[in-house]
N, C-alpha and C positions, 0 to 999 in steps of 0.2 A: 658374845663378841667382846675382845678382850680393847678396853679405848686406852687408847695411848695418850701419856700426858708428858711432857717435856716441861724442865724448868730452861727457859731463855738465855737466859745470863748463866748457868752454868755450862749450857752448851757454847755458847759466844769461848766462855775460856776455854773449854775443850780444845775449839775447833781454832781458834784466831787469836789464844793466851791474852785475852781480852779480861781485866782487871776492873773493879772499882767500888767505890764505896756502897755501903747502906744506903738508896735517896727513897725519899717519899715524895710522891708528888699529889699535894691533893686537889687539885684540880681547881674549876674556880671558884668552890666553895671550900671553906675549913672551918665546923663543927667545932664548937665550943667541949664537945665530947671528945674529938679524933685529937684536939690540943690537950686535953688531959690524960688522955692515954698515950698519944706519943710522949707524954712526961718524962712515961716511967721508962721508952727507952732510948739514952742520952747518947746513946751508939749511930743511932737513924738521923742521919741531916735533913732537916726537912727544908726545902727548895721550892720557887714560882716556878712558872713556865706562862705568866703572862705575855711578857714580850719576845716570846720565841712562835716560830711557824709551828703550825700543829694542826694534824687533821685525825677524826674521831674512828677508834677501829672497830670491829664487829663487840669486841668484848666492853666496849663503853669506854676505852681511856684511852688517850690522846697520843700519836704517833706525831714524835719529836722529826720535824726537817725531813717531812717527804719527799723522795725526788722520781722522776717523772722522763722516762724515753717519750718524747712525742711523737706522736702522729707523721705523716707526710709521706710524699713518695722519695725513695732512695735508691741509688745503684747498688748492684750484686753483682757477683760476677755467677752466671749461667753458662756452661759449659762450654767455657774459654772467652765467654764473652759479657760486654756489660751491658744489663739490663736493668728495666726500670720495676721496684715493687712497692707497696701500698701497705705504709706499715701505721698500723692502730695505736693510740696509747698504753705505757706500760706502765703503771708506778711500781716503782722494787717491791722485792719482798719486805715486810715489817722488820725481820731483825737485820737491818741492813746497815756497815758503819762505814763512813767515809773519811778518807785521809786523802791532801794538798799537799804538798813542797814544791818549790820553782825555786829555779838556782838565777845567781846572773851570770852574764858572761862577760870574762874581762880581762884584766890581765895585769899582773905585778912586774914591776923594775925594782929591784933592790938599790937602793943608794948607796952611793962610792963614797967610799968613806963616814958615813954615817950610822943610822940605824933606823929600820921600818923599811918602806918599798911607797913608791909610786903605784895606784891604784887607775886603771883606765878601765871601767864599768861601758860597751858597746850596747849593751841592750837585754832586757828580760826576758828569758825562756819560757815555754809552754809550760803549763801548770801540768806536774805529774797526778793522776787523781786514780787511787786505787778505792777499790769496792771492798766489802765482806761482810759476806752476807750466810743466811739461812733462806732455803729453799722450805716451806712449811706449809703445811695445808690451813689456808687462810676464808671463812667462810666470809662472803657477801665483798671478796675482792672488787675494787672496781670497773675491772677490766675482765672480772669471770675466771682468770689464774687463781683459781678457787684450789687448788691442790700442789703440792709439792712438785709434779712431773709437768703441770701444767705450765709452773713457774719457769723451769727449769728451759722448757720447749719455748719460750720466751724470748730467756738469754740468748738462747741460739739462735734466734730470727734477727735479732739485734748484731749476733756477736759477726752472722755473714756480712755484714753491710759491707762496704766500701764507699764509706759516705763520712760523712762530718754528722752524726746523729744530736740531734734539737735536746736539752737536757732542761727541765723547770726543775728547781727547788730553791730555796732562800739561800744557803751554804753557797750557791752556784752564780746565783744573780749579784749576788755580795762581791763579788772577786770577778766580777763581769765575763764568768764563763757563761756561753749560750751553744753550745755544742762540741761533744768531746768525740776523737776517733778511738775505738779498744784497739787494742796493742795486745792482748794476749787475752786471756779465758781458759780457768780452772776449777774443775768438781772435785769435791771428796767424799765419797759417800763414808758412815762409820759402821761398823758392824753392833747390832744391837739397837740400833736408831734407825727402823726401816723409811719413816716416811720422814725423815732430815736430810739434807742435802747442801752441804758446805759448798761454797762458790767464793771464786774471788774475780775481779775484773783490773786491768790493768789501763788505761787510758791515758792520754793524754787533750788536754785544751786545744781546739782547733778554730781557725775562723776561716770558710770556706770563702773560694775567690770561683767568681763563675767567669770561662774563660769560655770566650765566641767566637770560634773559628767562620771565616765569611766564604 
């Protein structure tokens, strides 16, 4: 059997023109050894990740800003109608990167006779929060999404909802998102990459209002 190995970071640019430097992260120890041999090369940035969130993967090293579909029960819509279903914890897949922008809304008057504009700011928009990610067979997953389809079969259980879905990670609590709705959902699979599966999520910031008709 022939085992398949993928480098990460060159898949990320493949699939999502995703860039970046040299980093080494040596975790929370650093060898009086690994400092002499990163010496020799001046190219490698070497960087903490003390004061960042970080939980530990199957392969021993530390996955930066985990984030986490929770648990709970949510609305679907079941053949034309809305129903209740019992959805379990997800944490993404490992190569997952996320991207924020929020606009405000507001409005300019140009000044008569002058120069600049009058600025009237009404209020801050929902945080747009897109995903991208890799779909990758990951052993000793949390949640058992131990394989690339299994991941995948995931997103989809998620991506039905019709809910405000529960979201944990540090990135999300920092900017006081606590549940986002998806707005679209995208695969690409690549030819020569059988068990890879490029995904993207589209979302936006929600805060659910429970309305009680009597």
């Amino acid at each position: 059997m022939i085992e398949l190995k993928y480098n990460i970071p060159s898949l990320m640019s493949d699939f999502h023109g995703v860039r970046s430097l040299m980093l080494f992260y040596p975790g929370l120890s650093f060898p009086k050894a690994q400092q002499q041999l990163l010496a020799n090369y001046p190219e490698v940035k070497v960087i903490s990740h003390d004061d960042l969130e970080t939980e530990q993967c199957y392969l021993g090293t530390p996955v930066f800003f985990p984030v986490t579909f929770q648990s709970g029960q949510y609305n679907i819509y079941k053949e034309g109608k809305i129903d209740k279903i019992q959805m379990d914890d997800f944490r993404l897949p490992l190569a997952t990167l996320v991207t924020f922008r929020r606009k405000k809304r507001s409005s300019e008057t140009p000044i008569v006779a002058g120069t600049g504009s009058i600025t009237e700011t009404y209020s801050l928009e929902n945080w747009d929060v897109d995903f991208w990610g890799l779909c990758l067979d990951e052993p000793q997953h949390p949640q058992g999404a131990d394989t690339f389809i299994k991941q995948h079969d995931r997103l989809i259980e998620f991506e039905q909802i019709v809910d405000a879905i529960k979201v944990k990670g540090d990135l999300f609590t920092r900017k006081h998102i606590y549940s986002l709705k998806i707005n679209e959902i995208t695969f690409q699979p690549t030819q020569g990459k059988p068990r890879v599966l490029s995904f993207m999520l589209s979302c936006s910031s929600i805060e659910p209002i429970e309305l009680i008709i009597k």
